[in-house]
C-alpha positions as CSV (number, residue, x, y, z in Angstrom):
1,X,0.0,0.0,0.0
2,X,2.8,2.6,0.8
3,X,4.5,2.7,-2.6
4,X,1.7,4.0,-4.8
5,X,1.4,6.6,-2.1
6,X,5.8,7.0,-1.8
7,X,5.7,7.3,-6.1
8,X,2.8,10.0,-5.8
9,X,4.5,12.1,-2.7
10,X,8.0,11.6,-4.6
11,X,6.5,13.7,-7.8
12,X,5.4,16.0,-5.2
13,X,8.7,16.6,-4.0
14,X,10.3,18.7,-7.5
15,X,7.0,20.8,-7.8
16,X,7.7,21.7,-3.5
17,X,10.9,23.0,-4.4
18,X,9.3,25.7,-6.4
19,X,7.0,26.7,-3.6
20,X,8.1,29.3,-1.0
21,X,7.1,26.6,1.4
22,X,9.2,23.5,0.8
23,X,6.5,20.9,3.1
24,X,4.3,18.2,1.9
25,X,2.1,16.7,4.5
26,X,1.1,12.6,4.1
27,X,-2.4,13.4,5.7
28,X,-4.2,10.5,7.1
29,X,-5.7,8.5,10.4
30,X,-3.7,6.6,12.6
31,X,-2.5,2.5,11.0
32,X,-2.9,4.5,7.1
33,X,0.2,3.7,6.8
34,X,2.0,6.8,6.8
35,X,5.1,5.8,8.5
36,X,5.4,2.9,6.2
37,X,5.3,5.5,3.3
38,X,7.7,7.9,4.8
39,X,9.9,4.4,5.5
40,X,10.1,3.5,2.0
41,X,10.9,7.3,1.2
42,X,13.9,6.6,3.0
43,X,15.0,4.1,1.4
44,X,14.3,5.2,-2.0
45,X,16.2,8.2,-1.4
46,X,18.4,8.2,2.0
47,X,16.5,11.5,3.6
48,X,17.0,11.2,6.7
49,X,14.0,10.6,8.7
50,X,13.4,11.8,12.3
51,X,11.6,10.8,15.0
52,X,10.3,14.4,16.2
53,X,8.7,13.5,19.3
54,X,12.2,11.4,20.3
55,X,14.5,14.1,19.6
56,X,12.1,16.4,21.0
57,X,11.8,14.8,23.8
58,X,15.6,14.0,24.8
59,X,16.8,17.3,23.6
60,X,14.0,19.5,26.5
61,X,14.2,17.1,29.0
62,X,15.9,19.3,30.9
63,X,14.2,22.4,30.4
64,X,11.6,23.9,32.4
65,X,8.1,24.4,31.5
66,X,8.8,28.2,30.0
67,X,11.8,27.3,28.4
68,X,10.6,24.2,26.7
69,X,7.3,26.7,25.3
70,X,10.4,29.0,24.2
71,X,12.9,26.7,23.0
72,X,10.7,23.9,20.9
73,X,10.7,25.9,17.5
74,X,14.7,26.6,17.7
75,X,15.4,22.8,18.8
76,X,13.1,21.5,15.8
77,X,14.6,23.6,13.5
78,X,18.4,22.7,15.0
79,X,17.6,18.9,14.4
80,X,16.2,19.1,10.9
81,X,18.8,21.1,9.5
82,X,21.8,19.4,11.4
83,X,21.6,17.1,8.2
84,X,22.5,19.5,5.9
85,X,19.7,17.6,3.5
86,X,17.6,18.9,0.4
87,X,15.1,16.5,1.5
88,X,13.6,15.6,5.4
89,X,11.2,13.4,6.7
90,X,9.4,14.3,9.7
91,X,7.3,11.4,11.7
92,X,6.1,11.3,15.2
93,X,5.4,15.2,15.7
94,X,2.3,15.2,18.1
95,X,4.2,16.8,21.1
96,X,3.5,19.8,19.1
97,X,0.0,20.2,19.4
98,X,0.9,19.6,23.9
99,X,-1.9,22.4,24.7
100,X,1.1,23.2,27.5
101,X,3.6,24.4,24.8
102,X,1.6,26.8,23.1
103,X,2.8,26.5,19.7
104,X,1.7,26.4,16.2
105,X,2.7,23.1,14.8
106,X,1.6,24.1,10.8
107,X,3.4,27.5,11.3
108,X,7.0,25.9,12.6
109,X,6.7,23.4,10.2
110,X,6.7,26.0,7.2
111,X,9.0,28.1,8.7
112,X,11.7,25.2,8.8
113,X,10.4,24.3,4.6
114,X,12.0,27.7,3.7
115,X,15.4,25.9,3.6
116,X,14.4,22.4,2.6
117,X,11.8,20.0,1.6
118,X,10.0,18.7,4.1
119,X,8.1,15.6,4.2
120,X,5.7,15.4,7.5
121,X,3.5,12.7,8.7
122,X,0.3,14.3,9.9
123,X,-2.0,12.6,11.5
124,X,-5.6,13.9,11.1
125,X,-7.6,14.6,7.4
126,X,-8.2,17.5,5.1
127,X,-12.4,18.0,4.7
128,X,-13.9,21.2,3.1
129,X,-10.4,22.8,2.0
130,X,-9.3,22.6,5.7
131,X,-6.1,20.7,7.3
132,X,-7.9,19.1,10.7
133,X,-5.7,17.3,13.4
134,X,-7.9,15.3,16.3
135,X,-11.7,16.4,16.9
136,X,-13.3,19.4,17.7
137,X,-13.5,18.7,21.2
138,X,-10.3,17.6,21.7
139,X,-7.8,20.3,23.8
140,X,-5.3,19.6,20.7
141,X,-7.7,20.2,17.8
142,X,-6.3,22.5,15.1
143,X,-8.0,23.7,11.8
144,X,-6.2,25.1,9.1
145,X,-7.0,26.1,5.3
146,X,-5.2,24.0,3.2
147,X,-3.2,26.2,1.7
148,X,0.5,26.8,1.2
149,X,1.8,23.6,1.7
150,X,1.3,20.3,-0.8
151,X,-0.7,17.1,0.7
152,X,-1.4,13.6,-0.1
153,X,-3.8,12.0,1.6
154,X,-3.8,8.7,3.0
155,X,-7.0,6.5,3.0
156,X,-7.5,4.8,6.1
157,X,-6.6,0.7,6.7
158,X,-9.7,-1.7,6.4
């Protein structure tokens, strides 16, 4: 199932060089198969592929509360571009949408796209021209227009 959607995200990749915001999103539910996509990505091309909320994770352990709110864009941004890559991947990223860091996880993910192409894993769905990540009732839901970024979306697993 992953390689007809790592063929169709890997045309995406020359057309997100031209944009001014490098970052295609692989939109889908959780089991679609997304980091099995991202996986043969990797392989296919030898992006490095990180394991945001990992890194994350290890890298503001020791941080307070305040810094971590402060720090988190920098840190992201440090850990992508430490590879020096044209081409990212990005999977595991839900410790940005933590209600307690206060950040915008669509807005630091374009800003780091400026200097490379970005592939993230993002787990919600795009409805109605919008980018949606958990339900509206959930503390972490976001809504976005789907705009200024490229997406593929991934059908769920039956």
């Amino acid at each position: 199932m992953s390689v007809p959607f790592a063929d169709q995200i890997m045309k995406n990749v020359d057309q997100a060089a031209g944009q001014y915001y490098r970052l295609i999103l692989l939109v889908g539910p959780s089991c679609s198969g997304k980091t099995t996509t991202l996986q043969e990505i990797h392989r296919r091309t030898e992006a490095p592929l990180i394991n945001a909320n990992l890194e994350l994770a290890r890298r503001m352990l020791d941080l307070t509360d305040r810094q971590r709110a402060l720090r988190l864009p920098r840190i992201l941004a440090d850990l992508v571009a430490v590879h020096d890559a044209d081409l990212v991947l990005l999977d595991n990223f839900e410790i940005l949408f933590d209600t307690s860091l206060k950040q915008d996880p669509l807005k630091i993910l374009q800003s780091i796209s400026r200097n490379q192409t970005m592939i993230a894993a993002w787990n919600g769905s795009v409805k109605d021209g919008q980018l949606i990540y958990a339900e509206p009732d959930h503390p972490e839901y976001k809504r976005y227009p789907a705009k200024d970024f490229l997406s593929v979306a991934m059908a769920p697993k039956e």
